[in-house]
C-alpha positions as CSV (number, residue, x, y, z in Angstrom):
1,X,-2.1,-19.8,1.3
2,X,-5.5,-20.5,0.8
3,X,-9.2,-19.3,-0.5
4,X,-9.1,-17.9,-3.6
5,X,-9.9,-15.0,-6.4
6,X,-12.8,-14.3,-7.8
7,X,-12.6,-12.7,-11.5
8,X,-13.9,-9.2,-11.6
9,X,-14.8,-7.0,-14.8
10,X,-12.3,-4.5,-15.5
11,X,-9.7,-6.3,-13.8
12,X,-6.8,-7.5,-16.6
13,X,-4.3,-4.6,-15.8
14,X,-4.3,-6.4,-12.0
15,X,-4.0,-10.3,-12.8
16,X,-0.8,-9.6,-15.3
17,X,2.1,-11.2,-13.0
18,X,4.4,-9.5,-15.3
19,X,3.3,-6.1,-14.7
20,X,3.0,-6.8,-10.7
21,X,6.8,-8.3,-10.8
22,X,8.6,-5.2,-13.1
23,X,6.8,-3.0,-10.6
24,X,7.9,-4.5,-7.1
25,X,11.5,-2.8,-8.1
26,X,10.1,0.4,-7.4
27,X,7.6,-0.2,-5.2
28,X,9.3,-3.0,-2.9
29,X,13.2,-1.6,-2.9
30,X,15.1,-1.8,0.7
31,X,14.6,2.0,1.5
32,X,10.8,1.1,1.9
33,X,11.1,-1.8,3.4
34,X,13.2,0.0,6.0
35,X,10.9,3.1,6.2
36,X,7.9,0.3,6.8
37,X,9.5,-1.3,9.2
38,X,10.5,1.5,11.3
39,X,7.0,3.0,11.1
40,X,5.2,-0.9,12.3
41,X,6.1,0.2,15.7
42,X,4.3,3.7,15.5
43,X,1.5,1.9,13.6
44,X,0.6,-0.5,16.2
45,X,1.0,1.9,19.1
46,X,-1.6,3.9,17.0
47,X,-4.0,1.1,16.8
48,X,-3.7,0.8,20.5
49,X,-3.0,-2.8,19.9
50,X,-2.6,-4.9,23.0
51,X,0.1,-7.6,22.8
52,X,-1.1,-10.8,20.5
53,X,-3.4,-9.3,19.0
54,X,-5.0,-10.5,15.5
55,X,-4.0,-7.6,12.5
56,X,-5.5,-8.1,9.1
57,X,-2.9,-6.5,6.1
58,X,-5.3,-6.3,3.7
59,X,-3.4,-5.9,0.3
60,X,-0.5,-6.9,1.8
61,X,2.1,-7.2,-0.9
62,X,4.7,-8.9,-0.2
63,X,4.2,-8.0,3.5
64,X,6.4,-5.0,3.9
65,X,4.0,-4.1,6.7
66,X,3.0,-7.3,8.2
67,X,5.8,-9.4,8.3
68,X,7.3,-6.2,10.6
69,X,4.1,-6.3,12.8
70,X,4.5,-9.7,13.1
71,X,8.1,-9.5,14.2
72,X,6.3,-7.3,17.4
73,X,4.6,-10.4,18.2
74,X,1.4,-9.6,16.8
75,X,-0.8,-12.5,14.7
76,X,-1.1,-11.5,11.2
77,X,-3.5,-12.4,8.8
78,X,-2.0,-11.3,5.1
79,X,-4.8,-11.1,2.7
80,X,-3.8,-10.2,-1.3
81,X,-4.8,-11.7,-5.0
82,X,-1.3,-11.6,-6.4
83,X,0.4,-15.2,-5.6
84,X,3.9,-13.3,-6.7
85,X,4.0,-11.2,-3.6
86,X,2.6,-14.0,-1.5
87,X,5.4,-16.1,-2.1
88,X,7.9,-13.1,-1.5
89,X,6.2,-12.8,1.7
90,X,6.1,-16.1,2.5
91,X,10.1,-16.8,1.9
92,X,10.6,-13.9,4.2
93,X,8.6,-15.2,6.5
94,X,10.5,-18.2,6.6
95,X,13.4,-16.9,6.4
96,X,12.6,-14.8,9.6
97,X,10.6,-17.6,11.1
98,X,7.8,-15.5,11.6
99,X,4.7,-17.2,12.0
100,X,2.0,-15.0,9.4
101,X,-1.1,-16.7,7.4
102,X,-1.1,-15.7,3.7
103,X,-4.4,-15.7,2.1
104,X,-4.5,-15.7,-1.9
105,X,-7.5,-13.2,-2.1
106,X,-9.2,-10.5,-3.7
107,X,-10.1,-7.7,-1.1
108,X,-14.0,-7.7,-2.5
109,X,-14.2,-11.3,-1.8
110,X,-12.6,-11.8,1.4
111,X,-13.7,-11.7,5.3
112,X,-13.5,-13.8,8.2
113,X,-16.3,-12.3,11.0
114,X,-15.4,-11.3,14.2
115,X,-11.7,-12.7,13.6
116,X,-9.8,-9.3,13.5
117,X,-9.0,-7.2,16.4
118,X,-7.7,-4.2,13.8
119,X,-7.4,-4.3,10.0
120,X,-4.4,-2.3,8.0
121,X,-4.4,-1.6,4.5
122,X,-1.1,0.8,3.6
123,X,-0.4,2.7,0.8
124,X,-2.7,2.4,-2.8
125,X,-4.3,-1.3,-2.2
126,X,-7.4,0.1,-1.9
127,X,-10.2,2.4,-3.6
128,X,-9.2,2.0,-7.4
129,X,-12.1,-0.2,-8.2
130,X,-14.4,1.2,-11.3
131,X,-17.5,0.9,-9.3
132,X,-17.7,2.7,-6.0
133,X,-19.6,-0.1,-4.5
134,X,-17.0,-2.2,-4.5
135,X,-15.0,-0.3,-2.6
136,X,-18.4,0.0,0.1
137,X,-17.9,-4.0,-0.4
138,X,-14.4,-4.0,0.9
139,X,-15.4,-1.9,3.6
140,X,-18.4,-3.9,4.5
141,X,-16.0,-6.9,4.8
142,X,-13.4,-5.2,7.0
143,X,-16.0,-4.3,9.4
144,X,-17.7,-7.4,9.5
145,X,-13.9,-9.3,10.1
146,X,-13.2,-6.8,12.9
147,X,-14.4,-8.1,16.4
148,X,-16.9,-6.4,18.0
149,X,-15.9,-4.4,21.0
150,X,-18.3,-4.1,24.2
151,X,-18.8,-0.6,24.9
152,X,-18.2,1.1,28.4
153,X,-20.9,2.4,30.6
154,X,-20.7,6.1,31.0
């Protein structure tokens, strides 16, 4: 795992561990990692995704979606600030042997340009922040990691 977290006003409720770990119960349980599983398939053939291709799961938990995507034989960048679910994702990972890159990130802080060939972000990771221009930041970033596409002739 690597990079890192920038600290953020307004943003206490999201750094407490404790609140992040009680909640995985409910949020986490085998029912949804099944249901995310199943649907990684369906995802992916949405995205029109050719074989190998680079996915960002931005806010990735503790990769309910991407560890599944990954499993498809698809290189997965995990990108999310809470080191709890990282290291979830990273034991099943292991456990798996799947090869996926954790990054210990806040959405607002993290791109990589031209490194992504589509970007995911499932369920409520995004657009909670207080200032609506953070969430244009996050979107800014996503485009700018997405790899530029040449566009047909017509």
């Amino acid at each position: 795992m690597g990079e890192g977290t920038a600290r953020h006003p307004g943003d206490a409720w999201f750094e407490d561990d404790g609140f992040w770990k009680a909640a995985a119960a409910a949020l986490f349980g085998e029912q949804e990692w099944r249901a995310a599983t199943a649907d990684s398939a369906h995802l992916v053939s949405l995205l029109g995704l050719d074989p190998g291709s680079s996915v960002l799961d931005l806010g990735c938990g503790p990769g309910r979606y991407g560890l599944p995507i990954a499993d498809l034989g698809y290189a997965v960048t995990g990108v999310d600030r809470t080191s709890h679910f990282l290291d979830e994702a990273a034991g099943r990972a292991e456990a798996a042997s799947l090869d996926i890159e954790l990054v210990l990130s806040d959405m607002r802080e993290f791109g990589r340009p031209g490194a992504f060939d589509a970007a995911i972000s499932m369920l409520t990771s995004f657009g909670y922040f207080e200032d609506p221009e953070e969430d244009l930041q996050v979107l800014r970033n996503v485009l700018d990691s997405l790899k530029r596409k040449a566009k047909a002739k017509t």
